[in-house]
ROTORDREN-663651 format. One record per atom (N, C-alpha, C): x, y, z; residue number from 0; residue in one letter; atom name. Coordinates in pm, whole numbers, plus 50000, padded with zeros to 5 digits. Atoms other than C-alpha are relative to their C-alpha. Layout:
! ROTORDREN-663651
<east X&north Y&up Z&n NUM&res A&atom CA>
...
This chain:
! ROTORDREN-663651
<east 50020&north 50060&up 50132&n 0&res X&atom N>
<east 21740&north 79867&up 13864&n 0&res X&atom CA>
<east 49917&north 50094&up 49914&n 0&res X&atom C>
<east 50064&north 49870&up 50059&n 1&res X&atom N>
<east 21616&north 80089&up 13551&n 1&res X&atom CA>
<east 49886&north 49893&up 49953&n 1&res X&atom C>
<east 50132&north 50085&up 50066&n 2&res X&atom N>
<east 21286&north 79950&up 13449&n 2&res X&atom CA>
<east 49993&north 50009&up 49861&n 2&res X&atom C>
<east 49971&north 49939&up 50089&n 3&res X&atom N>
<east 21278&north 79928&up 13110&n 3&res X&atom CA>
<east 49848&north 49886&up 49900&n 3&res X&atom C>
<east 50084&north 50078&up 50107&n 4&res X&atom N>
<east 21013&north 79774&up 12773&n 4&res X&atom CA>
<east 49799&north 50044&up 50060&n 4&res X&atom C>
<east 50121&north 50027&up 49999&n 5&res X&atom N>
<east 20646&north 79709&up 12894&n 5&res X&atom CA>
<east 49960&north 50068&up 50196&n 5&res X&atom C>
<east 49954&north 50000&up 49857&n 6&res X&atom N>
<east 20753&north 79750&up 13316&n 6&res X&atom CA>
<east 49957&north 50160&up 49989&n 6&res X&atom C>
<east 49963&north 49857&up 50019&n 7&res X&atom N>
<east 20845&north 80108&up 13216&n 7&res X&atom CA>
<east 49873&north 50085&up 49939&n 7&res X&atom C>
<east 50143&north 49976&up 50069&n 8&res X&atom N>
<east 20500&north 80157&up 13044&n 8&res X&atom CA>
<east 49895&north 50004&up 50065&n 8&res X&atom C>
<east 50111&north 50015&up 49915&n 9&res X&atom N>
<east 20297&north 80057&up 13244&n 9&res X&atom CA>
<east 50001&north 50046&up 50141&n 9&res X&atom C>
<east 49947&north 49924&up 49851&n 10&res X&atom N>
<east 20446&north 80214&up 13594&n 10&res X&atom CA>
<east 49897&north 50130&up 50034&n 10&res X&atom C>
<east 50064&north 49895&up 50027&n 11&res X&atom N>
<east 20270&north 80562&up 13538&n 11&res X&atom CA>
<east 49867&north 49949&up 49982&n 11&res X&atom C>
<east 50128&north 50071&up 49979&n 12&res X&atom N>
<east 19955&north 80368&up 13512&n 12&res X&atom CA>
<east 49949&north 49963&up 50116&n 12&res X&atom C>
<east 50053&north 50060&up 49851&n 13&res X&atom N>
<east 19946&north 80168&up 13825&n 13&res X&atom CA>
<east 50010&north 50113&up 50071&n 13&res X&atom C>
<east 50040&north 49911&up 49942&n 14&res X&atom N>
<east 20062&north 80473&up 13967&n 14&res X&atom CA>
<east 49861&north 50099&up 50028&n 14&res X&atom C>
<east 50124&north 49925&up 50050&n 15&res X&atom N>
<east 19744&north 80672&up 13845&n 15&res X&atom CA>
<east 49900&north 49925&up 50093&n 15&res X&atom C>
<east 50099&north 50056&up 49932&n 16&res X&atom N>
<east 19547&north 80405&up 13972&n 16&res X&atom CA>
<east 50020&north 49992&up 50152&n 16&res X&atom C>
<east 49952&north 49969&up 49840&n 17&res X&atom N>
<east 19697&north 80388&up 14341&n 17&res X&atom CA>
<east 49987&north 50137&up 50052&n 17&res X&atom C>
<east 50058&north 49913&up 49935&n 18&res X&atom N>
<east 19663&north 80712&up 14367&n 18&res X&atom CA>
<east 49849&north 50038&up 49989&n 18&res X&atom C>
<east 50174&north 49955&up 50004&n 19&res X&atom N>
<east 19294&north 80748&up 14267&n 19&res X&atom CA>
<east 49908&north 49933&up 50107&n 19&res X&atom C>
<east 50053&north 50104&up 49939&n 20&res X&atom N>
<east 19227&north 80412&up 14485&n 20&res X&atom CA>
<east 50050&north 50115&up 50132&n 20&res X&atom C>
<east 49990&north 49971&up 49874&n 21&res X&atom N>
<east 19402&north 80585&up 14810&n 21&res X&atom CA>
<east 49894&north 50131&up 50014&n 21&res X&atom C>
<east 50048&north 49929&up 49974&n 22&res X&atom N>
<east 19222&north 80889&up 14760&n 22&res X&atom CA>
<east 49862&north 50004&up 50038&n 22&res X&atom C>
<east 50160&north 49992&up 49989&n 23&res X&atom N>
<east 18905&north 80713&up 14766&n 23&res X&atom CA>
<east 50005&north 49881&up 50135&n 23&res X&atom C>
<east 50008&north 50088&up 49861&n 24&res X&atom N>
<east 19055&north 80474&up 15077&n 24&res X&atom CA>
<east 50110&north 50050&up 50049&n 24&res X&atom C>
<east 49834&north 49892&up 50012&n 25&res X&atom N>
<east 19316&north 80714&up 15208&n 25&res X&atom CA>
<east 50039&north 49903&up 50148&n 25&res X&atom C>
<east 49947&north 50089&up 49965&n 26&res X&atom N>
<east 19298&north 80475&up 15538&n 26&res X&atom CA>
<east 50060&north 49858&up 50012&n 26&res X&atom C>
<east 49952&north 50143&up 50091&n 27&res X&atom N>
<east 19408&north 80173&up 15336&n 27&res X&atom CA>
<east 50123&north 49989&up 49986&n 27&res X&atom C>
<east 49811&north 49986&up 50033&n 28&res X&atom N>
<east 19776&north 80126&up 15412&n 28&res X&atom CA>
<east 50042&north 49917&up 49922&n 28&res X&atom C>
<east 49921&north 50069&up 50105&n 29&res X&atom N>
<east 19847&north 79814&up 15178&n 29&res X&atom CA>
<east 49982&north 50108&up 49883&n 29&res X&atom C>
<east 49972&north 49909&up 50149&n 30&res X&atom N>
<east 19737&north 80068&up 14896&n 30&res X&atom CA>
<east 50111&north 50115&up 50020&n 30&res X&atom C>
<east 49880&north 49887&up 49993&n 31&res X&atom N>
<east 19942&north 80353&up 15042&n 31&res X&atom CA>
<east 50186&north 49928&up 49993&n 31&res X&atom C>
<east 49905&north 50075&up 49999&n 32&res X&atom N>
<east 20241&north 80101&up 15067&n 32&res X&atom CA>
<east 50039&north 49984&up 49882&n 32&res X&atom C>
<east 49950&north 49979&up 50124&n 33&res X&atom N>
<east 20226&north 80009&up 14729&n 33&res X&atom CA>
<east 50020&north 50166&up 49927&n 33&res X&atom C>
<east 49964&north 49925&up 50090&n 34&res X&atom N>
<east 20204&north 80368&up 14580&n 34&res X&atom CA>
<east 50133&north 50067&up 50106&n 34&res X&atom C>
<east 49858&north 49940&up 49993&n 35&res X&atom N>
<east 20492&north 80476&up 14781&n 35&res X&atom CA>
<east 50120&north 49918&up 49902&n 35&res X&atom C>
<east 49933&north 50101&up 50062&n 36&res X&atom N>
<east 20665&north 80157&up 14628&n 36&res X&atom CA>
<east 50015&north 50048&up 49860&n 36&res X&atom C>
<east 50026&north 49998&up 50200&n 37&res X&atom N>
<east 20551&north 80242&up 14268&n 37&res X&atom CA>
<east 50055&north 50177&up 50002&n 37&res X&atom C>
<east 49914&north 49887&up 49965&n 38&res X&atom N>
<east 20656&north 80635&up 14367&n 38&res X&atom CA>
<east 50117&north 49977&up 49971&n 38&res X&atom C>
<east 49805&north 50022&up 49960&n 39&res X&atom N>
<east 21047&north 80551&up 14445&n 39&res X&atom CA>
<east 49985&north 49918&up 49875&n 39&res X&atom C>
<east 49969&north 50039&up 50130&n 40&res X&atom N>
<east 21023&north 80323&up 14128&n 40&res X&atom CA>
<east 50015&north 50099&up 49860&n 40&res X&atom C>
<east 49973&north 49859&up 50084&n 41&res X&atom N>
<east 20984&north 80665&up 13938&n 41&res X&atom CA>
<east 50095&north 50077&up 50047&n 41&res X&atom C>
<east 49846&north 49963&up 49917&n 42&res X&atom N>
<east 21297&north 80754&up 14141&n 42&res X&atom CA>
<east 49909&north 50163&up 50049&n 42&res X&atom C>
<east 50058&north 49871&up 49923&n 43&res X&atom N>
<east 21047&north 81042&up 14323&n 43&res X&atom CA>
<east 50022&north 49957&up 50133&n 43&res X&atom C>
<east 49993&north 50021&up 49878&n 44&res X&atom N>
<east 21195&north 80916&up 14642&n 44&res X&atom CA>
<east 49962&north 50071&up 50157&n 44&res X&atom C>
<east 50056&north 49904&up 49946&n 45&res X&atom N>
<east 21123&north 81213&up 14849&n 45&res X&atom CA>
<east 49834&north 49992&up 50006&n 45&res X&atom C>
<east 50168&north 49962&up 50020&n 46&res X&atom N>
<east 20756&north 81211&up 14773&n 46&res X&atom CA>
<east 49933&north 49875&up 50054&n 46&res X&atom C>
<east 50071&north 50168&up 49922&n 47&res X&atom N>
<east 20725&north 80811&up 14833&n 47&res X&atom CA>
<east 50029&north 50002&up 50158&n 47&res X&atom C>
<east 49944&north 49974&up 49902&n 48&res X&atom N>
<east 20917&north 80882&up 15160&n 48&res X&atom CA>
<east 49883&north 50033&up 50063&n 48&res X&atom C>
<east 50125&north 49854&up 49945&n 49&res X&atom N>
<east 20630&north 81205&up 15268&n 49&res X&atom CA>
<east 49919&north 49926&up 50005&n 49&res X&atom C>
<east 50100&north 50057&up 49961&n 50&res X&atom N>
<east 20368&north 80936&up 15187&n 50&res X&atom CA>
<east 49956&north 49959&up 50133&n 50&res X&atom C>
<east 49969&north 50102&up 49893&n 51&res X&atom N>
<east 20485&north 80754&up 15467&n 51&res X&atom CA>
<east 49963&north 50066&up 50096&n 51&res X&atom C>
<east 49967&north 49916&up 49901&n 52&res X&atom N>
<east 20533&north 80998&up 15697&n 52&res X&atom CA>
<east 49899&north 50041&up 50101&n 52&res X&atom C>
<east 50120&north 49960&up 49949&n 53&res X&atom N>
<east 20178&north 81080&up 15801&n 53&res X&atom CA>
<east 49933&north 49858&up 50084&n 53&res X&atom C>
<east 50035&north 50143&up 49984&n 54&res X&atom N>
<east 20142&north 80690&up 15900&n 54&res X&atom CA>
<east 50034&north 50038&up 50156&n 54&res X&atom C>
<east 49989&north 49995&up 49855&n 55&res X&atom N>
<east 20098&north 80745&up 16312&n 55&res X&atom CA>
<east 50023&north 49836&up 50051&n 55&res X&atom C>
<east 50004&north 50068&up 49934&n 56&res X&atom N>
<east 20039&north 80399&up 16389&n 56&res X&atom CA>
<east 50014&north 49849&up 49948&n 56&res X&atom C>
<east 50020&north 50072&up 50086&n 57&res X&atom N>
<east 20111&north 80080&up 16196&n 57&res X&atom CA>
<east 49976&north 49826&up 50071&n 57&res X&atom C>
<east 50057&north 50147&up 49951&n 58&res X&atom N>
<east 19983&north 79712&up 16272&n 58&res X&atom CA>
<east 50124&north 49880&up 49962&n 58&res X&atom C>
<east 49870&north 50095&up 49994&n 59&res X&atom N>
<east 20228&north 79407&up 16281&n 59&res X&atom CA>
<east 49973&north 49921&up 49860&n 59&res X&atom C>
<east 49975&north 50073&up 50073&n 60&res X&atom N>
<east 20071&north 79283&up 15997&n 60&res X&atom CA>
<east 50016&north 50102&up 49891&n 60&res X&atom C>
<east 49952&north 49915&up 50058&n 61&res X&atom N>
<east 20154&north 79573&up 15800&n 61&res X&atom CA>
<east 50157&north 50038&up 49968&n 61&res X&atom C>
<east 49847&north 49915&up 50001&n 62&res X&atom N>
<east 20496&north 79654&up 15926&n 62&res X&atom CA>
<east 50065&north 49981&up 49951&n 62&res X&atom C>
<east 49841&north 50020&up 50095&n 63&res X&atom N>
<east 20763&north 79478&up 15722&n 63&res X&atom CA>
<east 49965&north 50040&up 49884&n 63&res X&atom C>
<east 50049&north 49936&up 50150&n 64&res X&atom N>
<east 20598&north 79609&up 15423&n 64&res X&atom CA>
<east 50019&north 50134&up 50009&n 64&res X&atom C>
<east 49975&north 49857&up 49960&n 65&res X&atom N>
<east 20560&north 79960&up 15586&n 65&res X&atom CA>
<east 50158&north 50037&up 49983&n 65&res X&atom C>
<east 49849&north 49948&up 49933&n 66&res X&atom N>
<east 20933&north 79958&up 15731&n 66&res X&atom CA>
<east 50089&north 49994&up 49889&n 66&res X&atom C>
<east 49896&north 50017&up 50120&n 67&res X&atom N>
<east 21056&north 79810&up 15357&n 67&res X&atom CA>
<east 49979&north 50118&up 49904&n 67&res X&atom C>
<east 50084&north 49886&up 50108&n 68&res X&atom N>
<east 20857&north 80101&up 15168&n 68&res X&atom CA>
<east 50089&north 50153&up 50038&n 68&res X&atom C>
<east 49947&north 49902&up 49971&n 69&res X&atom N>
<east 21031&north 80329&up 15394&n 69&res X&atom CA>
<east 50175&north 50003&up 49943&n 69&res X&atom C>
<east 49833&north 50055&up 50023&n 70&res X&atom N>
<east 21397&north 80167&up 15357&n 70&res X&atom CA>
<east 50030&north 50018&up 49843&n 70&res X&atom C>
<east 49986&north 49980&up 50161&n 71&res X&atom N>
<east 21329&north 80190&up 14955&n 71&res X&atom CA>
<east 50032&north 50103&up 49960&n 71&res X&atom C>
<east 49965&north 49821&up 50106&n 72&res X&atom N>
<east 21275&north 80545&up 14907&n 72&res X&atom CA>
<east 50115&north 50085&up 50107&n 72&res X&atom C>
<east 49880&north 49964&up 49926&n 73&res X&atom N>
<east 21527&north 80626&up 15202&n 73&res X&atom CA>
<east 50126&north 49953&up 49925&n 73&res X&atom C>
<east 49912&north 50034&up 50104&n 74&res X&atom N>
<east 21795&north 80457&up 14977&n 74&res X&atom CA>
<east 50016&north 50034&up 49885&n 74&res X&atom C>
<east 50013&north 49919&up 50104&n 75&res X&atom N>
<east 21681&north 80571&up 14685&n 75&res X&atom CA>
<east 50060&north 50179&up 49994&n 75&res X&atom C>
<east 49897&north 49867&up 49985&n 76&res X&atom N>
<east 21765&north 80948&up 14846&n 76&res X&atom CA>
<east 50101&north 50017&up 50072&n 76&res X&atom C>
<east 49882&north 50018&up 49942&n 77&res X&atom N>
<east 22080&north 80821&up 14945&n 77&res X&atom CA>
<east 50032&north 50007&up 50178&n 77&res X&atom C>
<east 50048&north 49978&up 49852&n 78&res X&atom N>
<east 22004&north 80807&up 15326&n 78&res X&atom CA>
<east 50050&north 49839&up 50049&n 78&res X&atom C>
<east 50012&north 50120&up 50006&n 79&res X&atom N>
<east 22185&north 80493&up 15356&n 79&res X&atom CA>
<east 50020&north 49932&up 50124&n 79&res X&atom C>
<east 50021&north 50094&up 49868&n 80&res X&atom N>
<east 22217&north 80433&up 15712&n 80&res X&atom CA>
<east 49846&north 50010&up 50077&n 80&res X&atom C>
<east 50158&north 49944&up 49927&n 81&res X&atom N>
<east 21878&north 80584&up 15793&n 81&res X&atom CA>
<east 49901&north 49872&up 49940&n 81&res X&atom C>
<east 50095&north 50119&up 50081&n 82&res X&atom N>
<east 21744&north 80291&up 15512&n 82&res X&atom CA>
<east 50049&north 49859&up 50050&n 82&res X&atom C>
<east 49956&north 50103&up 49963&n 83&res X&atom N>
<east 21951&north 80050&up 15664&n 83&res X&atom CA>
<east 49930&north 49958&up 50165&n 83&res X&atom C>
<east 50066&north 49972&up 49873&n 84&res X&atom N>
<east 21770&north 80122&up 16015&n 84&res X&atom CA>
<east 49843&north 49931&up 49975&n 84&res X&atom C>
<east 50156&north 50061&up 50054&n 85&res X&atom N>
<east 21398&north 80082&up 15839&n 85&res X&atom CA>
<east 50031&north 49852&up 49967&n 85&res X&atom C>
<east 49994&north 50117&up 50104&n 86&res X&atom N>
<east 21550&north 79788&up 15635&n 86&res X&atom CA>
<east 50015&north 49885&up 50129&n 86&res X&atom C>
<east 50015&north 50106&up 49875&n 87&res X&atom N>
<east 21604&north 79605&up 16052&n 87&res X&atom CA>
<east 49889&north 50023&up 50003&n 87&res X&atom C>
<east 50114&north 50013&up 49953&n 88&res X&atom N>
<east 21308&north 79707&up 16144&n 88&res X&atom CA>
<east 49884&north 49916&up 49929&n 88&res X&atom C>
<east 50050&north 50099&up 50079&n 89&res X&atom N>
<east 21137&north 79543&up 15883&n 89&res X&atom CA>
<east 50047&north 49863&up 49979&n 89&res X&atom C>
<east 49978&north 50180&up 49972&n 90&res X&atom N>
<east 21348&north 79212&up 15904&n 90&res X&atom CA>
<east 49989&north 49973&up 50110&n 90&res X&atom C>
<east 50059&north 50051&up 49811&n 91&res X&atom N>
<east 21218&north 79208&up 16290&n 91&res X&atom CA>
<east 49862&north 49973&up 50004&n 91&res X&atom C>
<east 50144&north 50023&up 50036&n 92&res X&atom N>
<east 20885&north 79226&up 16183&n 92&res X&atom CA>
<east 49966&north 49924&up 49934&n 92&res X&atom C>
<east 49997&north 50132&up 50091&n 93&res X&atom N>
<east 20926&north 78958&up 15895&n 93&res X&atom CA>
<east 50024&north 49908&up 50088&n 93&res X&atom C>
<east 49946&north 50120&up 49919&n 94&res X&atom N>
<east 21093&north 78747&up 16142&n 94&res X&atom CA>
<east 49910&north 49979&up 50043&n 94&res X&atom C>
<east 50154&north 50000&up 49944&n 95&res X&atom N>
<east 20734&north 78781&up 16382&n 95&res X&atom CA>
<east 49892&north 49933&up 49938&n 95&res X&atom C>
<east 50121&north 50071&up 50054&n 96&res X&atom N>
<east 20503&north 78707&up 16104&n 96&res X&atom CA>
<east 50006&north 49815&up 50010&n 96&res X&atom C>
């Protein structure tokens, strides 16, 4: 979906702020979650992806958020069975909570 009016305005903002917040809580995965999220919404899918990537170990109450963050920007760079893989793993982990 293209974001578009006030959405589209304000994106580059929250971003700014997610990244200033992780840098000052870089082990804070709901914040890293969202700025990969808000990343791939700037269609930088690759880069929201890399966020991820450094994530060794993730907690159950984390994971369907983690595994959907991954499945986003994996789709986004056309990776669509690789996003379809994250996108179970994350409805196995939703299912759990």
């Amino acid at each position: 979906a293209q974001l578009t009016g006030e959405d589209a305005k304000a994106l580059p903002r929250q971003l700014d702020s997610l990244t200033r917040t992780h840098k000052q809580y870089p082990d804070h995965l709901d914040v890293l979650i969202e700025l990969s999220f808000a990343t791939s919404r700037l269609k930088r899918h690759i880069q929201a992806y890399a966020l991820l990537a450094s994530v060794k170990k993730v907690t159950p109450k984390h994971a369907s958020r983690f595994f959907l963050a991954r499945a986003y920007a994996l789709m986004g760079n056309k990776q669509y069975k690789e996003a379809a893989d994250e996108a179970r793993r994350a409805l196995q982990y939703a299912h759990a909570e």
